[in-house]
N, C-alpha and C positions, 0 to 999 in steps of 0.2 A: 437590078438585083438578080444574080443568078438563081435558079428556082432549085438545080442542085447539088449547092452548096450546101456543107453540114450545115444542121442547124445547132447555135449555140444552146449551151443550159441554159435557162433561166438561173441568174442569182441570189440566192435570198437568204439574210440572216435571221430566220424565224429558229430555225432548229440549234444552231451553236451557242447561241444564248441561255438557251433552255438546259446544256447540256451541260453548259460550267454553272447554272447554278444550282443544279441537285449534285453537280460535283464538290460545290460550296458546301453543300447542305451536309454532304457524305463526311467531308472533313472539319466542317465543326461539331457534330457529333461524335468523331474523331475523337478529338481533342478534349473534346467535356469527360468522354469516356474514359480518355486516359489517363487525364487530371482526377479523376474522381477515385479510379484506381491508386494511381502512386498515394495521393491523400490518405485514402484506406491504408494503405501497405505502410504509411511514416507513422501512421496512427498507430498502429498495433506493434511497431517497433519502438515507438516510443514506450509505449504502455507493458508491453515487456521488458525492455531490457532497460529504460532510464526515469522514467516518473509511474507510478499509479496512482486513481484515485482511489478512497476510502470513505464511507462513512460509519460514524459511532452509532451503534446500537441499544446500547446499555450503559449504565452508569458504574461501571466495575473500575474506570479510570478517571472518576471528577475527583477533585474538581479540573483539572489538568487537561480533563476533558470530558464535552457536556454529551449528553443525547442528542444528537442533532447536527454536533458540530461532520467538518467534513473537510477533509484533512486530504495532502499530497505526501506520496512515500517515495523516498530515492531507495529506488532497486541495484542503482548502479554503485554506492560507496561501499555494497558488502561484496557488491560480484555479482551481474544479474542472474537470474534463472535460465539454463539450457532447455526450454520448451522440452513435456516430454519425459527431464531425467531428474534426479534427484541431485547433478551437478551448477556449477557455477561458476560464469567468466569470472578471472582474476578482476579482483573489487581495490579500493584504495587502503582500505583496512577492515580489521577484521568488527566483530558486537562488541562491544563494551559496557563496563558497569555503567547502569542508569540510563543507556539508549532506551525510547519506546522502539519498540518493532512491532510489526506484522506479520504473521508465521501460520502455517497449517497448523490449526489445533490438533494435537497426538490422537485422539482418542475419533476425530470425524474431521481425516482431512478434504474434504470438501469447504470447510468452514474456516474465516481467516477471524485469529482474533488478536487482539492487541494488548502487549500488555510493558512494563518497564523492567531490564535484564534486573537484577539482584545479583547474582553470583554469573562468573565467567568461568570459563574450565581451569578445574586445581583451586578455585576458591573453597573454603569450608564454610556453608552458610549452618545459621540453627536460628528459632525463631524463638524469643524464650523471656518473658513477663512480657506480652503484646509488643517487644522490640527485636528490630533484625539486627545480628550478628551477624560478621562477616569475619572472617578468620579471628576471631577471636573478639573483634573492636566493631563498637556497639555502631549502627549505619545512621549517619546523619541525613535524615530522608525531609525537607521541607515541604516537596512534593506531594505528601501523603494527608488526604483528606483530616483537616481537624477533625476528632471525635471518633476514628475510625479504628481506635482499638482503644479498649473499655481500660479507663482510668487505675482501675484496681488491678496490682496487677497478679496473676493466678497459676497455681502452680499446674494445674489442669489443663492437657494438651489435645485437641480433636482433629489439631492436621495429619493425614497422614506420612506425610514428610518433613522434616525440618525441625519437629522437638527434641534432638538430639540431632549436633551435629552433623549434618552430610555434606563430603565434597562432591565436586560437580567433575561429571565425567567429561573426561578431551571429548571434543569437537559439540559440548553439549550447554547448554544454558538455566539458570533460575531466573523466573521470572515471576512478579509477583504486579496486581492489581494497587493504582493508588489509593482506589479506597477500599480499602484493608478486610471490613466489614461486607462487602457484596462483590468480590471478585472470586473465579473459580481458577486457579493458575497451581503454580507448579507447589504449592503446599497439599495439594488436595490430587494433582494428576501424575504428578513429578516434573523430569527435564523436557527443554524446547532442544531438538538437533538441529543443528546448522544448518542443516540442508533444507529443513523445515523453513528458516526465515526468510520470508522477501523482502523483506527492505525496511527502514526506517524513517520512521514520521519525523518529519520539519517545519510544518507549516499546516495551519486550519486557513484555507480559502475562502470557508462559508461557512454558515450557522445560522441555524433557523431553531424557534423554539413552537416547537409542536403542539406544546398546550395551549400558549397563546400567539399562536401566531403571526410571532412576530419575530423579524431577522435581529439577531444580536450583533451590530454594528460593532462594537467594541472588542470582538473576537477575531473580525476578518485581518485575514493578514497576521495573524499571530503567531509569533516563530517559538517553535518545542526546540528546546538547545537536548 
């Protein structure tokens, strides 16, 4: 053996091993991170522009709907919300008589409340011996809580809108509570604006009843036409 000759490296796989797997480690963190991201980003596009959740608060729409119940809203059939404006992507159609929606209440729009349209724009609604009219022909409502407007009926009117006559203004809506007796809506605030509604209920998901704690099975899965 010549004495000098280079001397070779020694070879050794201690370090390259070690270096693909914090590379491993780099890149499924990666990956988690940026699955968790798009997730977030489908979620919130979805929840803007094509389903919301909801739930009921109050009893202003039983029985059609209970306290508790908890419902999905298509944002997408009216035109969903442009983040931001009081605008709206092109929808499939427009509110119509007897739709439930969900809407910024006029008077505290931070607050979403739900209620069923009664008149659409150019109807003449009036509310008049505890029944609604609607251009003139009395509204066949089955929806409307039994017992939710007093039997007798009175000439004595304390809404402020709708005991005489009124049309509904373009781009604007009536909406009224299905149970008659404990809802606060457009007899008492006036019109819902279009721009105002996000979307319309189709479906209760879930229902729980709070007093007794217990899920109302019979309710899940129930489609609002």
């Amino acid at each position: 053996m010549d004495p000098t000759a280079p001397k070779e490296t020694p070879v050794t796989h201690e370090v390259a091993p070690t270096v693909e797997v914090e590379k491993k480690r780099k890149s499924l963190t990666r990956e988690y991170l940026e699955a968790i991201v798009i997730a977030v980003l489908l979620a919130l596009v979805i929840r803007t522009v094509v389903i919301q959740a909801f739930t009921i608060p109050s009893g202003s729409m039983m029985d059609t709907l209970l306290v508790g119940d908890y419902i999905l809203v298509n944002k997408f059939i009216y035109g969903s919300e442009i983040p931001f404006t009081n605008r709206h992507l092109p929808g499939i159609r427009q509110p119509q008589r007897s739709d439930i929606i969900v809407f910024r209440y006029p008077q505290d729009e931070s607050r979403d409340f739900i209620k069923r349209i009664i008149g659409a724009p150019g109807d003449t609604v009036q509310v008049r011996d505890n029944r609604v009219y609607v251009n003139g022909q009395l509204l066949e409502e089955p929806y409307v809580r039994p017992g939710s407007f007093p039997a007798t009926p009175s000439n004595h009117c304390s809404y402020v809108y709708a005991c005489e006559p009124i049309v509904v203004p373009p781009g604007s809506y009536f909406v009224m509570g299905d149970n008659r007796d404990n809802s606060q809506d457009s007899r008492y605030w006036g019109f819902v604006k279009r721009s105002k509604i996000r979307g319309k209920a189709f479906i209760i998901y879930w229902s729980w009843n709070g007093e007794s704690h217990w899920l109302r099975w019979r309710r899940l899965g129930r489609y609002l036409p």
